[in-house]
GUTI-349646 format. One record per residue (C-alpha): residue number from 1; x, y, z; residue in three letters. Coordinates in Angstrom, 1 decimal, always signed. Layout:
BEGIN
@seq NUM x X y Y z Z type ALA
...
END
This chain:
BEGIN
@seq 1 x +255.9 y +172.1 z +50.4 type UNK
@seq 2 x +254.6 y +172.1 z +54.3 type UNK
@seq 3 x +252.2 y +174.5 z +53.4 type UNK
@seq 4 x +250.6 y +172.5 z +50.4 type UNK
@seq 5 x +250.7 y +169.0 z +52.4 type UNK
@seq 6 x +248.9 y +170.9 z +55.1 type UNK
@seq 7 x +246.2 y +171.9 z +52.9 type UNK
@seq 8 x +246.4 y +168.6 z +50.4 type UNK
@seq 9 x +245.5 y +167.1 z +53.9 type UNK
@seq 10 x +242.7 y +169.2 z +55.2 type UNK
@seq 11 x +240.9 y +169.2 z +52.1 type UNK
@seq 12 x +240.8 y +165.2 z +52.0 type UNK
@seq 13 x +239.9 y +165.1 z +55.2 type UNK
@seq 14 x +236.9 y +167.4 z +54.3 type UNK
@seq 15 x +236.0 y +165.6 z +51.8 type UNK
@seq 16 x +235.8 y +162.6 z +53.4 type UNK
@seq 17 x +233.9 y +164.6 z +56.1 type UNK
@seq 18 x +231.6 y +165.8 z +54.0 type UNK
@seq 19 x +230.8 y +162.1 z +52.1 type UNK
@seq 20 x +229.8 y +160.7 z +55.4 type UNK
@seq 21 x +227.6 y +163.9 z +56.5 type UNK
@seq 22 x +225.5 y +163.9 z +53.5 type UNK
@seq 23 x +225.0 y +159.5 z +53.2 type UNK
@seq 24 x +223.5 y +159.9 z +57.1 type UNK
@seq 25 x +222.2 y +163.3 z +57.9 type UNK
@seq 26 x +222.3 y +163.4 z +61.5 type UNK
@seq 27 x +222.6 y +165.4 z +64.7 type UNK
@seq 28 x +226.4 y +165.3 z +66.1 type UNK
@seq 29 x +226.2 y +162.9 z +69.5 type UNK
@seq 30 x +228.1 y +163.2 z +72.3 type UNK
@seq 31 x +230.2 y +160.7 z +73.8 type UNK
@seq 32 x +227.0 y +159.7 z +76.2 type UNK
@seq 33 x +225.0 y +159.5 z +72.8 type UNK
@seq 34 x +222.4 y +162.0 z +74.1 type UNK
@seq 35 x +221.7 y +164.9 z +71.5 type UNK
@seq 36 x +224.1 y +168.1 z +71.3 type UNK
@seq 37 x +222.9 y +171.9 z +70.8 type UNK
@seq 38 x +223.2 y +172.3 z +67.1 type UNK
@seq 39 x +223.1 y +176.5 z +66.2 type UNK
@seq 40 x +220.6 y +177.5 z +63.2 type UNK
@seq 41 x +223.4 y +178.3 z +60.9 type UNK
@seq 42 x +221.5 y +178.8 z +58.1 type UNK
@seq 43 x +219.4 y +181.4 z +59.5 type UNK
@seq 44 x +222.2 y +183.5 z +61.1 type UNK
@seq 45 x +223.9 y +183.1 z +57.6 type UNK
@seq 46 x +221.6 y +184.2 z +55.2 type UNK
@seq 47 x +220.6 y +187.4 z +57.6 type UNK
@seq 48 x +224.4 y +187.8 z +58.1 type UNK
@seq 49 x +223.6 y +188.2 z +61.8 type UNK
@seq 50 x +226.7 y +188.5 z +62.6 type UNK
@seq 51 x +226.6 y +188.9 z +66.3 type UNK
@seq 52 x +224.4 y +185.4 z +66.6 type UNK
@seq 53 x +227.6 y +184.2 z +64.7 type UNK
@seq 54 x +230.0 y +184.9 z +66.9 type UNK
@seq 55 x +227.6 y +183.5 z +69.9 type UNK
@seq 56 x +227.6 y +180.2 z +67.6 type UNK
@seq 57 x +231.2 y +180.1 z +67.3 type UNK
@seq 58 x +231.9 y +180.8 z +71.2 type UNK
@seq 59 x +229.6 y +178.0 z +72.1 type UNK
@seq 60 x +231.6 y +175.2 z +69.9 type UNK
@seq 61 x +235.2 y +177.0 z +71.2 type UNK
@seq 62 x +234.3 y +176.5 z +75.2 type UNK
@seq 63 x +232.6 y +173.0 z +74.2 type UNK
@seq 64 x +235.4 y +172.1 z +72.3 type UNK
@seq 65 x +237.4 y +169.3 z +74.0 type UNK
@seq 66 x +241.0 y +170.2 z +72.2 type UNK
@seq 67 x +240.1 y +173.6 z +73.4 type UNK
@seq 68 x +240.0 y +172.7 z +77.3 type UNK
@seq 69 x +242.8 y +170.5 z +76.9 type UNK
@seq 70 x +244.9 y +173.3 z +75.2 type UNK
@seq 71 x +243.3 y +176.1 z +78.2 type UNK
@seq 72 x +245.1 y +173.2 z +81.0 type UNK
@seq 73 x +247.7 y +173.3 z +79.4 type UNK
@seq 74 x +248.5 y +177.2 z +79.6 type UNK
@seq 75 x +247.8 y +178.1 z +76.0 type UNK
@seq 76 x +244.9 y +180.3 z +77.1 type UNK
@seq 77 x +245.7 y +182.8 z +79.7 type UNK
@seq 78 x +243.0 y +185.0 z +79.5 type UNK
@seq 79 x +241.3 y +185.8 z +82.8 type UNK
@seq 80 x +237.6 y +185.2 z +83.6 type UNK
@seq 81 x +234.8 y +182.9 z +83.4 type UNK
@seq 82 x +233.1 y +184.8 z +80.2 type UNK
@seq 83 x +235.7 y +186.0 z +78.3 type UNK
@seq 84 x +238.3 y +182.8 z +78.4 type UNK
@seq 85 x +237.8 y +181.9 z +74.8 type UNK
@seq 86 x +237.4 y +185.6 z +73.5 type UNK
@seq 87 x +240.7 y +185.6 z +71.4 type UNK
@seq 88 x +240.3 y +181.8 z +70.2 type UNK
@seq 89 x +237.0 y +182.7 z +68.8 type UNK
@seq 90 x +237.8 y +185.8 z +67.6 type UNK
@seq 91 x +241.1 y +184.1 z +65.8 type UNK
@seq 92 x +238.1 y +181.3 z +64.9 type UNK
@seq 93 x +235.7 y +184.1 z +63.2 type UNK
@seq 94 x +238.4 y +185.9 z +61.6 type UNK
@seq 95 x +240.0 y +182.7 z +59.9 type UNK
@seq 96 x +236.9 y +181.2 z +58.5 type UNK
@seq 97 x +236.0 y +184.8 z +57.3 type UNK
@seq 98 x +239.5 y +185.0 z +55.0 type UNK
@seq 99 x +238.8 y +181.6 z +53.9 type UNK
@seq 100 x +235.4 y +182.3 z +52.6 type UNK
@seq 101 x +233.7 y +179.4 z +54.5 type UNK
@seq 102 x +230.3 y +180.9 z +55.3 type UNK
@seq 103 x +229.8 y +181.7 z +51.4 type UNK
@seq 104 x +230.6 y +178.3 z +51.0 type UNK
@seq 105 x +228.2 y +177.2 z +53.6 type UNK
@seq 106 x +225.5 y +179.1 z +51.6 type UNK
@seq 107 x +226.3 y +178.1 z +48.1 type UNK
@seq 108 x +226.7 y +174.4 z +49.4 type UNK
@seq 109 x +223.4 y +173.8 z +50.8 type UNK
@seq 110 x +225.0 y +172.0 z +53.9 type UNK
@seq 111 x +222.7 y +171.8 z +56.6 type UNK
@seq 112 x +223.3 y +173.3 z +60.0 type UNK
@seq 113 x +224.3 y +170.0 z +61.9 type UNK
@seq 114 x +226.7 y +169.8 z +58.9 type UNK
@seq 115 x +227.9 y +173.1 z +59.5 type UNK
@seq 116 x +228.6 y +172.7 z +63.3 type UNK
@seq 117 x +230.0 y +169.6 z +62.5 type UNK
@seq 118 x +232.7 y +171.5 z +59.8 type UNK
@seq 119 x +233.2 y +173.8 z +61.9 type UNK
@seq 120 x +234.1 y +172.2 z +65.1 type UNK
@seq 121 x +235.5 y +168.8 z +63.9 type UNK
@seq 122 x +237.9 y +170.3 z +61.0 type UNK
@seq 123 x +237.9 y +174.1 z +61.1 type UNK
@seq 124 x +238.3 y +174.4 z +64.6 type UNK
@seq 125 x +240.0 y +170.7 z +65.3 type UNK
@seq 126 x +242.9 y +172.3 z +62.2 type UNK
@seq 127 x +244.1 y +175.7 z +63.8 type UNK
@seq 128 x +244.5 y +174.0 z +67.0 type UNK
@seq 129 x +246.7 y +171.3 z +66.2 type UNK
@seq 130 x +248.6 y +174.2 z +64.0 type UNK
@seq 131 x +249.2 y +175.9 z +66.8 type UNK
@seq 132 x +250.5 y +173.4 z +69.0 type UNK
@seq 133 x +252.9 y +171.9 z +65.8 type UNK
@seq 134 x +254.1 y +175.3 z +65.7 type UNK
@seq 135 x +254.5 y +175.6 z +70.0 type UNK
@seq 136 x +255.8 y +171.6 z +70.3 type UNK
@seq 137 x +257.2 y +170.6 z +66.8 type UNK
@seq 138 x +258.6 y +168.0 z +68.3 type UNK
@seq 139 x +256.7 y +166.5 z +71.3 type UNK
@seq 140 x +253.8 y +166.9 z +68.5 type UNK
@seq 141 x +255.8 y +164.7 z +65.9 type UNK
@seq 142 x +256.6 y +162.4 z +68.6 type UNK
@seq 143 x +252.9 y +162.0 z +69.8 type UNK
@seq 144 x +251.6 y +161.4 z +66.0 type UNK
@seq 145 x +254.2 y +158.4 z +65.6 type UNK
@seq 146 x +253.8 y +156.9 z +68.9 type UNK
@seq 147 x +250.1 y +156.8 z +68.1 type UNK
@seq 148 x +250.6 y +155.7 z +64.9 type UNK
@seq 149 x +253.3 y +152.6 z +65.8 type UNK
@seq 150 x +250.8 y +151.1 z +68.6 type UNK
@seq 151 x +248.0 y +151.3 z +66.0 type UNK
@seq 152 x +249.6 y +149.4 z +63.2 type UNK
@seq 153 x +252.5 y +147.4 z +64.8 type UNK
@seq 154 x +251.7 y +143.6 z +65.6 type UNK
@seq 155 x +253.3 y +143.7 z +68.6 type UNK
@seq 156 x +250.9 y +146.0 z +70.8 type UNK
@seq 157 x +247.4 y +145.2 z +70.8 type UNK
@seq 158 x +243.9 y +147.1 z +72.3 type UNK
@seq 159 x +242.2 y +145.9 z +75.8 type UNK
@seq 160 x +239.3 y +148.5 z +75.7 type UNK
@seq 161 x +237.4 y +147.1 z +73.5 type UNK
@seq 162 x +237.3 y +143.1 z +74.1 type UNK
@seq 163 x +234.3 y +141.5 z +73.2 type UNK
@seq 164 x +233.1 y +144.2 z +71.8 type UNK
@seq 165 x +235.0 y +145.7 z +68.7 type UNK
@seq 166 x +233.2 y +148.2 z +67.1 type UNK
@seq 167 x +232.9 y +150.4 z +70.1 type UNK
@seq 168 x +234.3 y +153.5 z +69.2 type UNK
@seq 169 x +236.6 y +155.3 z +71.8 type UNK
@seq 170 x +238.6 y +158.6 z +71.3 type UNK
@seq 171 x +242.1 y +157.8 z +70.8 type UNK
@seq 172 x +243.7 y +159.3 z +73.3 type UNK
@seq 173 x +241.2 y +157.5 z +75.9 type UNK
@seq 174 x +242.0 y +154.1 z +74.3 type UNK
@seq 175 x +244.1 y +151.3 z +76.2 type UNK
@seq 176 x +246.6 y +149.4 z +74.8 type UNK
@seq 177 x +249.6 y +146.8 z +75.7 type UNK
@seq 178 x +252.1 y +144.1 z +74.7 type UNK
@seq 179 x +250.5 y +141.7 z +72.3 type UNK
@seq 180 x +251.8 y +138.5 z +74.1 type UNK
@seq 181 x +249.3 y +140.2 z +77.3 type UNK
@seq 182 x +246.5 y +138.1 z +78.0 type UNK
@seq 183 x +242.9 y +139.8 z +78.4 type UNK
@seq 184 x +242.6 y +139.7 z +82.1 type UNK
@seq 185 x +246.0 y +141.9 z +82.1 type UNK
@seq 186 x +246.3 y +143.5 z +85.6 type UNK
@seq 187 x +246.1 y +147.3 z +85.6 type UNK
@seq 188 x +248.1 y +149.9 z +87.5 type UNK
@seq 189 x +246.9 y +153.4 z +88.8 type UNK
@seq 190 x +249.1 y +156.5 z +86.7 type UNK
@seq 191 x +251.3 y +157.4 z +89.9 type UNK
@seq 192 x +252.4 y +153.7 z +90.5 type UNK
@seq 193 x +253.2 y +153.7 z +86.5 type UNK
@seq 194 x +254.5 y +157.2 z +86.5 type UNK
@seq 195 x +257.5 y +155.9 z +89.3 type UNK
@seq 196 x +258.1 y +152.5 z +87.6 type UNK
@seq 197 x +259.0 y +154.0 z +84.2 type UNK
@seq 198 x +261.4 y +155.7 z +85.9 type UNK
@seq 199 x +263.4 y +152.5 z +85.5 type UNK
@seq 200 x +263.9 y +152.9 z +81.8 type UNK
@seq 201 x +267.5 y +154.2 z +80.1 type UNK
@seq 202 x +266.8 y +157.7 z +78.8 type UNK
@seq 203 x +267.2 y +157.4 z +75.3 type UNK
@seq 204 x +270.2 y +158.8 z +72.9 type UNK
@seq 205 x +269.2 y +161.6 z +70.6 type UNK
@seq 206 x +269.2 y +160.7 z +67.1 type UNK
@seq 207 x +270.6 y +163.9 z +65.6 type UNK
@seq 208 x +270.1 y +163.0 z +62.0 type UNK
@seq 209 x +268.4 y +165.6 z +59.7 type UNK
@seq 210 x +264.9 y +164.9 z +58.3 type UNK
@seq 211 x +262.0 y +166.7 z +56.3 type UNK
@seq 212 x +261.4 y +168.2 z +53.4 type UNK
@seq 213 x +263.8 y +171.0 z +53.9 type UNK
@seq 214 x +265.9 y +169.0 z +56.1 type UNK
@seq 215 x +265.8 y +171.4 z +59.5 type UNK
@seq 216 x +264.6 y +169.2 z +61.3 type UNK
@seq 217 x +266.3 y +166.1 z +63.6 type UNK
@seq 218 x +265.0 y +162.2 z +63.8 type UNK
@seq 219 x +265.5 y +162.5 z +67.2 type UNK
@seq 220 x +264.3 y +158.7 z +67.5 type UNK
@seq 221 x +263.9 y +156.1 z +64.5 type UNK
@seq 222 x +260.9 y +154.1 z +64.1 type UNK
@seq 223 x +262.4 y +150.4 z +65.0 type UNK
@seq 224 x +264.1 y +152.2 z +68.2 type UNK
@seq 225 x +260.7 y +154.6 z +69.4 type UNK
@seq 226 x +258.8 y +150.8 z +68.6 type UNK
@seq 227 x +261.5 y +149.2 z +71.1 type UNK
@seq 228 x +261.4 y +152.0 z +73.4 type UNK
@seq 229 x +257.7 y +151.6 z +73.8 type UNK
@seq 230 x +257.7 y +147.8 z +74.7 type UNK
@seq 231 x +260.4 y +148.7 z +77.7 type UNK
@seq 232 x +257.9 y +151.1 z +78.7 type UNK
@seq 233 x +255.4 y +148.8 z +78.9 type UNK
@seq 234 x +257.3 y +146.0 z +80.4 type UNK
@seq 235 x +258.4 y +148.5 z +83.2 type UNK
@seq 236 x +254.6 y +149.4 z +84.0 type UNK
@seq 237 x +253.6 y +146.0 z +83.5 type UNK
@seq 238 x +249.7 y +147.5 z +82.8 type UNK
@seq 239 x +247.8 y +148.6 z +79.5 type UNK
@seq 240 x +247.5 y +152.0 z +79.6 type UNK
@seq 241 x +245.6 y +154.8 z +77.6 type UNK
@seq 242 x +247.1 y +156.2 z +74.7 type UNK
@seq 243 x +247.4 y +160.1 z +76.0 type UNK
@seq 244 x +249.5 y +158.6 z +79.2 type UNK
@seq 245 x +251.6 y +155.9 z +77.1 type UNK
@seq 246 x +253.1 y +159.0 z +74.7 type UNK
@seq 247 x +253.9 y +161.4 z +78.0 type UNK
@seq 248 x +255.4 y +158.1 z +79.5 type UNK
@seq 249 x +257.6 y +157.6 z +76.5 type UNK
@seq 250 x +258.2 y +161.3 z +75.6 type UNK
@seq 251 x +259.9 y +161.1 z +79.2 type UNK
@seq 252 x +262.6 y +158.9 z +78.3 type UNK
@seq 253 x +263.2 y +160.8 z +75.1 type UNK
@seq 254 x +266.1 y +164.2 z +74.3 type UNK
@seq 255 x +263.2 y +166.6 z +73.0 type UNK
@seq 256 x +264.0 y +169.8 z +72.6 type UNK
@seq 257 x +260.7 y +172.0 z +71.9 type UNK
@seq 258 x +262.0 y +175.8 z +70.3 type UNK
@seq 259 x +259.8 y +177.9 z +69.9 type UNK
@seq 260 x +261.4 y +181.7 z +69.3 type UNK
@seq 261 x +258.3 y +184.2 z +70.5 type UNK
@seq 262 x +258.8 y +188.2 z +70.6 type UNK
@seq 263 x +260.5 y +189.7 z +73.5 type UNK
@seq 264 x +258.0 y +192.6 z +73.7 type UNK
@seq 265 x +255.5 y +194.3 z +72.0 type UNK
@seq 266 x +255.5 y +197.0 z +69.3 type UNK
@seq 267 x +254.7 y +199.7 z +71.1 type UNK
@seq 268 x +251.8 y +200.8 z +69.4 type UNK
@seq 269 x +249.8 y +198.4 z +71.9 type UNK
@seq 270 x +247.4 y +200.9 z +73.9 type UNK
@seq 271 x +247.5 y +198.7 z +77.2 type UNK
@seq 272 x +248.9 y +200.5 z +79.6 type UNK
@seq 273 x +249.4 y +197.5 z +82.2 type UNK
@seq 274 x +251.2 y +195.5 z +79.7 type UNK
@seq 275 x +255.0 y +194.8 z +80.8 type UNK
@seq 276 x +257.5 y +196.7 z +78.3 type UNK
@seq 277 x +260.9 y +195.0 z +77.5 type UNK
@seq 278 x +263.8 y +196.6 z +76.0 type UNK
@seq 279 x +266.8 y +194.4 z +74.6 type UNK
@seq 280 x +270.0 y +195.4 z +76.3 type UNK
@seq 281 x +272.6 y +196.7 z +74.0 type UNK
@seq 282 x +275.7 y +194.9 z +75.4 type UNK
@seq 283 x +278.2 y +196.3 z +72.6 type UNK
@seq 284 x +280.8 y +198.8 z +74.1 type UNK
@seq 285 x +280.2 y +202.5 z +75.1 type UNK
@seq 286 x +282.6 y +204.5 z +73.6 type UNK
@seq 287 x +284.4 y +205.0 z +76.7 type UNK
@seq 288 x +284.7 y +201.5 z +77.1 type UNK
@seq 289 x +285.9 y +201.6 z +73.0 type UNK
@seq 290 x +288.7 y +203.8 z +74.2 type UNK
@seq 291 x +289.5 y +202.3 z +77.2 type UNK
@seq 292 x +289.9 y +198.8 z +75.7 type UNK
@seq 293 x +292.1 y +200.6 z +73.1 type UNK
@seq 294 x +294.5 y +202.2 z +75.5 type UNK
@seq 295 x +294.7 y +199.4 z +77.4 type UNK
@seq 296 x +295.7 y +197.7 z +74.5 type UNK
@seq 297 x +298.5 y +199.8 z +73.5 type UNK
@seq 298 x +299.8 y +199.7 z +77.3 type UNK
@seq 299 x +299.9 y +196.2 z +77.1 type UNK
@seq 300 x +302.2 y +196.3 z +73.3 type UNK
@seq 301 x +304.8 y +199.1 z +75.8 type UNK
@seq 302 x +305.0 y +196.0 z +78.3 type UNK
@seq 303 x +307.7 y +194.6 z +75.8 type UNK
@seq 304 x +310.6 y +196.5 z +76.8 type UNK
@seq 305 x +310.0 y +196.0 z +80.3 type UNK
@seq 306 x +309.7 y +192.0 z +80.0 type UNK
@seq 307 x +313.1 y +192.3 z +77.9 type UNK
@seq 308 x +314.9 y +194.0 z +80.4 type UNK
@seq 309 x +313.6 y +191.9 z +82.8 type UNK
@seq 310 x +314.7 y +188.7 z +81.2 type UNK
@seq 311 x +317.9 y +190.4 z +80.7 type UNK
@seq 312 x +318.6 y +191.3 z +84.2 type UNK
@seq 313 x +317.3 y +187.1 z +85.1 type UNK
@seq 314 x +320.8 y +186.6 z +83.0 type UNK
@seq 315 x +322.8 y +189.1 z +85.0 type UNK
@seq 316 x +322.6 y +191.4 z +81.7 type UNK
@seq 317 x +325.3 y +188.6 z +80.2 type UNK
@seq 318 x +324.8 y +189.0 z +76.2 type UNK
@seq 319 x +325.6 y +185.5 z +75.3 type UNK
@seq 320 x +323.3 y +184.1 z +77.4 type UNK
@seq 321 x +320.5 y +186.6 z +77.0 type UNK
@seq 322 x +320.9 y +185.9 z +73.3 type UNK
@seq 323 x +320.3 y +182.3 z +74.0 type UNK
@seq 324 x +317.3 y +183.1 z +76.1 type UNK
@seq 325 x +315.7 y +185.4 z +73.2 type UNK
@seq 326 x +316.5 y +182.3 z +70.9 type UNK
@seq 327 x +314.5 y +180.0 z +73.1 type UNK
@seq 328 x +311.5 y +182.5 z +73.3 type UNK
@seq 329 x +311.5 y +182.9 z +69.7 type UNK
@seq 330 x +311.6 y +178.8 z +69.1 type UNK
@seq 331 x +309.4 y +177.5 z +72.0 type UNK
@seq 332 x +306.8 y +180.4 z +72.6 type UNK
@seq 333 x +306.6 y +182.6 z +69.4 type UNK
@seq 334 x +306.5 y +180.0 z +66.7 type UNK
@seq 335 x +304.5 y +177.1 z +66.4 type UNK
@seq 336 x +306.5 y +175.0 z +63.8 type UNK
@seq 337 x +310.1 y +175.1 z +66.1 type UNK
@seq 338 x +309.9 y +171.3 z +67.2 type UNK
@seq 339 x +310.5 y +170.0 z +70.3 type UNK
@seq 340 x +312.5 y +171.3 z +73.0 type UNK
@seq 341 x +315.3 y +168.9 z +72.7 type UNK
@seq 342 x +315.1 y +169.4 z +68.6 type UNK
@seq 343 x +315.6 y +173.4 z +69.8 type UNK
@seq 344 x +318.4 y +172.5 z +71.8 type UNK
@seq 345 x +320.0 y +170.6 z +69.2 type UNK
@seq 346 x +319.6 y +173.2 z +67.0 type UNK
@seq 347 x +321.1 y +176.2 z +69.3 type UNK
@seq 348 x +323.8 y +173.8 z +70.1 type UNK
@seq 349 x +323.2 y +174.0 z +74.2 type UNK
@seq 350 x +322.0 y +171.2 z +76.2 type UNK
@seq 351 x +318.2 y +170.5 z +76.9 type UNK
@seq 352 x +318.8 y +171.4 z +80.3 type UNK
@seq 353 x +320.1 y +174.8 z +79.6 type UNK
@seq 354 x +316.7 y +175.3 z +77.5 type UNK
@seq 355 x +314.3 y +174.2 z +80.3 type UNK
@seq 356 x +316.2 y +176.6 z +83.0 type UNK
@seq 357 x +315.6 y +179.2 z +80.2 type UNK
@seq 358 x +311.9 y +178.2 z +80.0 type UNK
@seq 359 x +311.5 y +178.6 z +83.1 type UNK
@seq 360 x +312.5 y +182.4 z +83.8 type UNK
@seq 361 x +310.6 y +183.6 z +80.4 type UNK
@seq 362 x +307.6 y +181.9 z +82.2 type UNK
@seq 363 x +308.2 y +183.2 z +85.7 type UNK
@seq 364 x +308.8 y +186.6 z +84.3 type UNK
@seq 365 x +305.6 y +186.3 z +82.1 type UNK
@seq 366 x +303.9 y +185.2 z +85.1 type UNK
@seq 367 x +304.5 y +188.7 z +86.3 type UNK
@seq 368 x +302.6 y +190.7 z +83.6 type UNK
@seq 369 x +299.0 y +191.3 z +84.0 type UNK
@seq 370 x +296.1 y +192.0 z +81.6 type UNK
@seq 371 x +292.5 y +192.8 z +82.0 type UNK
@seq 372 x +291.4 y +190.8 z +78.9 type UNK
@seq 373 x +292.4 y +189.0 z +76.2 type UNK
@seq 374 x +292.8 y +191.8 z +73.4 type UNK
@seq 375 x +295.8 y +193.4 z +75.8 type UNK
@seq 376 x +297.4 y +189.9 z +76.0 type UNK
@seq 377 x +297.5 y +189.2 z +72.0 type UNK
@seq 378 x +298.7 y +193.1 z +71.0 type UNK
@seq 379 x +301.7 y +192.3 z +73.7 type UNK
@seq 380 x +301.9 y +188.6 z +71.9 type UNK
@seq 381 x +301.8 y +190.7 z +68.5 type UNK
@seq 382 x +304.7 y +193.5 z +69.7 type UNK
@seq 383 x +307.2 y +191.1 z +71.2 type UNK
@seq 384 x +306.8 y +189.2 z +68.1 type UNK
@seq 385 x +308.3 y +191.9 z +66.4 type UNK
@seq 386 x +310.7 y +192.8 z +68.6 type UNK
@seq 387 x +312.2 y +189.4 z +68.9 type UNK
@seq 388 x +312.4 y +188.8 z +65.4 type UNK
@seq 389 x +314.1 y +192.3 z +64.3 type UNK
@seq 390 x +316.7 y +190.9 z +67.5 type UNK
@seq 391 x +317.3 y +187.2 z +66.2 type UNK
@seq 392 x +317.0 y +188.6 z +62.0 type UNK
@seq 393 x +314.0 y +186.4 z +60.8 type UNK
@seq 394 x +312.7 y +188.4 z +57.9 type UNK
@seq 395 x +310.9 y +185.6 z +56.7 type UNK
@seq 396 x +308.8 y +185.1 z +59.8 type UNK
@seq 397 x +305.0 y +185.9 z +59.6 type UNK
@seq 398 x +303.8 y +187.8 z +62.3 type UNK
@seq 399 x +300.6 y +185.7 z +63.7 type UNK
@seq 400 x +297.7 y +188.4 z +63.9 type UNK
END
């Protein structure tokens, strides 16, 4: 369902791409408005040059401004001033060559301003932003809806473009604030804002499932992400650009970002300098197998030894050793006895009596010792049935 969104998606925006490219044929401008380097496309195309190609396609990655972004931010770690964006445009070449985009280029007629534009503004533009929903589902999610409530909610409004409101402005470079702001709106630098949002609550995590396959958490609702955003704005008191407003709020949000990555390589690899990592295999040797089991079995030949030992805490008298086997079988070896004064009651011997045998079956226990946990439930599971062939319970179930 993802999958067919995704591409629903791209081939919309395409086409609404491509509507605007053919009604005003046009070189792509930069921000400045001075003319960009537009390849010859067609040429390289139709003389499958393929080298001239790839030349085209490294120019528009190390232009790209999604691409230096994402090479800040530690996506890239290739070394060198030539061969940064190798893989990217490699990944670039290879993906529009599955898809069958420079046929399409052909058969389409599009010119070669259209074709840089395709290529850098969608092509390009789409396996980024796939990559970093796949490396930050979250924060990603996050940043889409926090752009989208300041867009479209009446109560934040835009300051960059007063007076003058059709000047276009990436979004990310855009400033907004509070709607109830007026124009002349003091602004603060990013460090003074960066220490006064400090001041808001760290939000609750909403841990509700969304999505079409439901794997994925709310973290935040909309009515509580827009209320969020107005504390963050009353605590910088300043309209602030769009990519700093959704790292400020982000900051007050629960945001777990998982993303599982191999632990090494295959091994077929044929770089020799590359780090090798090997999974430690943390189940038991089988010494430690047969340790563990002998240990075991010691522990289940501890039982005599405790018996005689609560025995000889009684003087070896066989009433009251009976009594004292009665109250370990009641208060320690069953769960479903009662309470101690119920047990006393029942063995017709004052409460008293019961605690002063309590404690000698728990001073004695106190003197056995195990190495783990396994040794302490086989000598649970052999007193168990020693105690009950001594009382006569048949009926008892011995706990595993």
């Amino acid at each position: 369902m993802r999958e067919l969104l995704s591409k629903v998606l791209t081939i919309q925006s395409q086409r609404a791409f491509m509507n605007s490219a053919k009604s005003a044929d046009r070189l792509p401008r930069s921000i400045q408005n001075k003319q960009v380097k537009v390849g010859k496309w067609n040429d390289s195309l139709q003389a499958s040059d393929v080298n001239q190609i790839w030349i085209e396609l490294h120019r528009i990655v190390s232009s790209h401004p999604l691409v230096r972004a994402s090479k800040r931010a530690g996506f890239l770690v290739e070394e060198g001033r030539y061969n940064a964006y190798t893989d990217l445009t490699q990944e670039l070449f290879v993906a529009l060559l599955s898809k069958e985009r420079f046929q399409h280029y052909i058969d389409t007629g599009m010119s070669d301003a259209e074709v840089e534009a395709e290529i850098s503004q969608i092509e390009l533009t789409n396996m980024l932003t796939a990559e970093l929903r796949k490396r930050y589902p979250e924060s990603y999610r996050l940043a889409r809806r926090i752009s989208t409530l300041i867009q479209t909610s009446a109560t934040f409004k835009r300051f960059d473009n007063i007076g003058n409101p059709e000047a276009h402005r990436r979004l990310a470079d855009r400033l907004y604030g509070l709607a109830d702001w007026k124009i002349e709106k003091s602004r603060r630098d990013v460090q003074e804002m960066d220490e006064r949002v400090k001041a808001v609550s760290f939000q609750k995590r909403d841990t509700r499932m969304v999505g079409c396959t439901g794997d994925a958490q709310i973290v935040i609702s909309n009515p509580e992400l827009e209320k969020l955003i107005v504390r963050v704005f009353k605590a910088i008191d300043s309209p602030v650009d769009v990519r700093s407003l959704r790292t400020f709020v982000m900051s007050r949000l629960p945001i777990m970002d998982i993303h599982l990555v191999p632990v090494g390589g295959s091994g077929d690899s044929d770089d020799e300098d590359k780090a090798h990592f090997e999974v430690p295999d943390i189940r038991e040797t089988p010494e430690e197998d047969y340790l563990r089991n002998e240990a075991e079995q010691e522990a289940a030949g501890f039982v005599e030894g405790f018996l005689t030992s609560l025995s000889k805490s009684v003087r070896g008298k066989e009433k009251q050793f009976d009594r004292m086997i009665n109250v370990l079988w009641h208060c320690y070896l069953i769960s479903d006895s009662g309470t101690q004064l119920e047990v006393a009651e029942m063995l017709g011997v004052s409460d008293s009596l019961v605690s002063d045998y309590r404690k000698r079956i728990e001073s004695n226990l106190a003197l056995l010792s195990f190495t783990g946990v396994n040794e302490a439930r086989q000598f649970e599971k052999a007193l168990k049935r020693r105690v009950r062939d001594m009382i006569g319970v048949g009926a008892e179930k011995i706990l595993a």
